[in-house]
N, C-alpha and C positions, 0 to 999 in steps of 0.2 A: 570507547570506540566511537568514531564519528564514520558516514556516507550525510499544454496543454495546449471564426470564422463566421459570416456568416452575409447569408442575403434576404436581400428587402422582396417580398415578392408584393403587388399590384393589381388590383384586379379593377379590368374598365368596364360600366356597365355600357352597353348600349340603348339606347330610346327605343322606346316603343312607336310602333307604326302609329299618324295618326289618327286611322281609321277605328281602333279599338275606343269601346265603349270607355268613358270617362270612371266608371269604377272601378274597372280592369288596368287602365294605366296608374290609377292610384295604388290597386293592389300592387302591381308588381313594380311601384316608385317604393315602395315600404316591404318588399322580399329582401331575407336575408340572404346575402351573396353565398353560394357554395364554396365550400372550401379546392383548394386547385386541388386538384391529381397528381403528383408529381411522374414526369414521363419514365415508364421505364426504363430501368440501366443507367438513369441519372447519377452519379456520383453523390456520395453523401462527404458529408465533413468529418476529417478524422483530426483528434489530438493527439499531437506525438508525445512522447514522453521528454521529461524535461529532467535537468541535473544541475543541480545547485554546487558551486565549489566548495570544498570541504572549509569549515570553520563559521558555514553561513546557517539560520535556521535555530536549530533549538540544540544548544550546548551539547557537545557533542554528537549533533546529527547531520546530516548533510540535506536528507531527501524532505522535503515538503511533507506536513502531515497529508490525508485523506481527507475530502470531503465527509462531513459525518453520513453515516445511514441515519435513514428515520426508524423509529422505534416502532414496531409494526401495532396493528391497531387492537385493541381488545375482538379474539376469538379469532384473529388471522394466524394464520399456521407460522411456526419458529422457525427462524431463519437462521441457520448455520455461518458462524463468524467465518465470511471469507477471506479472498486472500490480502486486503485492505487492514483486516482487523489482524492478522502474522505479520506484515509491516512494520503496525503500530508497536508491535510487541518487541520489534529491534530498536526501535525508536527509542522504545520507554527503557530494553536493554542498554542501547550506548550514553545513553541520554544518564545513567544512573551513574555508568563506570565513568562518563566526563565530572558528574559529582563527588568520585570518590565514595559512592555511596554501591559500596561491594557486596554487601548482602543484598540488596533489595534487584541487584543485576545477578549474582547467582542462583536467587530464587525463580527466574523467569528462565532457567534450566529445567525439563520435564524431570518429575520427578521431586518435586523441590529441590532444585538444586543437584540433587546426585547424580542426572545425565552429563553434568560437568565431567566426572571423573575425579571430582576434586572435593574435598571436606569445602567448607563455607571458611574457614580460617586463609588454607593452601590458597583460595581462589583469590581472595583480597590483595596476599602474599607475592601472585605472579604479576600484579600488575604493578611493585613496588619501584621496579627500575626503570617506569616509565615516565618520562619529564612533561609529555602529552601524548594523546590519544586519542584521532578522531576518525568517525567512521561516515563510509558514503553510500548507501542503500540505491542500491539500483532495481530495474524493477522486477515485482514477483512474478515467478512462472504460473504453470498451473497445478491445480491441487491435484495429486491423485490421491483416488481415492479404493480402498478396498476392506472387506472384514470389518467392516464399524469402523476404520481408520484414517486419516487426515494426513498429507505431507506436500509439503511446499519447499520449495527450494527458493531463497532469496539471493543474488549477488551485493555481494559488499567489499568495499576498498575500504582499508584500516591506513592511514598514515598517523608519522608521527616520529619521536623519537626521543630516547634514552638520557638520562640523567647525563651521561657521558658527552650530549652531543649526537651518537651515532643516529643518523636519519631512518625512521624502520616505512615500511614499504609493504604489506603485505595484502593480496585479494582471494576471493574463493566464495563459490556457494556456501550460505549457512542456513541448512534445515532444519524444517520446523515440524511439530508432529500436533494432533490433537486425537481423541475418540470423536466419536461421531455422536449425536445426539440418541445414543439405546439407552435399553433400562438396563438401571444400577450404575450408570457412569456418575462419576462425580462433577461439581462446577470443574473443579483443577483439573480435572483429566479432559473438561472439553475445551479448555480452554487452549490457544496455540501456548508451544513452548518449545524453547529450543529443544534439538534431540540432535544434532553435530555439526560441529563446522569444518569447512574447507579451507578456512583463510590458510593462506602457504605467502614465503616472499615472493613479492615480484616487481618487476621493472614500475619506478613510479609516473612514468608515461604510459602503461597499458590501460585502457580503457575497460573500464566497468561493461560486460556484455548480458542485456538480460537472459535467462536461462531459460 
């Protein structure tokens, strides 16, 4: 399966009167300028989200990786993999099935693999009559969260088509689940992972809508 401005600000000093004492005009020739203020209600700079045509990017993916997180510092409190790091996880999903490489995509199903619905054999199985297959990641909603639990819903467009020729066309939210950082949770269970998809057919001009 295959699926971001700025200004210069200026600051002018003005002279000193030059009635002030000669040490006092040095002093404040050698102050360091304050930083501006910025006015209230000023606009800030927003980046919009962006969409890469399907086939561009990293074999079978569409959407652009993440900027990495930085790795938090010895004795700073853990940081729960957001919604950047569930992304990643459809990335390295479609990214696997563009390889042909079927286990290592239904292991990244919660559960190892059995939130599929599918043995790890059947799952390799479904994608046999597919001639290609690529996905386009649109962007993540937000996490909710409840009970020690994690879920995300991501939008994804699937194009592609069949041994036969036949064009396939399909989109739909695909969620994502993790635990939350309690005791006794394991690495896998806090890790995101699929837990069901929405992909269903549809029109291959409908646009990817983030959720």
């Amino acid at each position: 399966m295959k699926i971001v401005g700025g200004a210069a600000l200026a600051l002018l000093l003005a002279g000193c009167g030059g009635g002030e004492p000669a040490d006092n005009a040095a002093a404040a020739s050698n102050a360091t300028p304050a930083e501006p203020v910025p006015a209230a209600g000023a606009p800030t700079p927003v980046t919009p989200a962006t969409s890469i045509p399907a086939g561009e990017g990293i074999p079978g993916v569409s959407a652009p990786p993440p900027s990495p997180t930085p790795a938090p510092a010895p004795g700073d409190a853990m940081v729960e993999p957001g919604a950047d790091a569930a992304a990643q996880v459809l990335r390295d999903y479609f990214a696997a099935i563009g390889d042909r490489r079927y286990g290592d995509a239904w292991r990244l199903w919660g559960g190892n693999g059995q939130a599929s619905g599918m043995s790890q054999a059947a799952f390799a199985q479904s994608f046999a009559n597919y001639a290609d297959y690529r996905a386009a990641i649109g962007a993540p909603g937000r996490i909710d969260a409840g009970a020690g639990q994690r879920y995300i819903q991501i939008p994804v467009r699937v194009t592609g088509k069949l041994r036969d020729g036949t064009p396939v066309s399909m989109a739909g939210p695909v969620t994502l689940h993790r635990t939350g950082d309690i005791d006794g949770a394991t690495a896998e269970q806090r890790a995101w992972r699929i837990s069901n998809s929405g992909l269903k057919p549809r029109p291959a001009s409908e646009p990817i809508v983030p959720q």
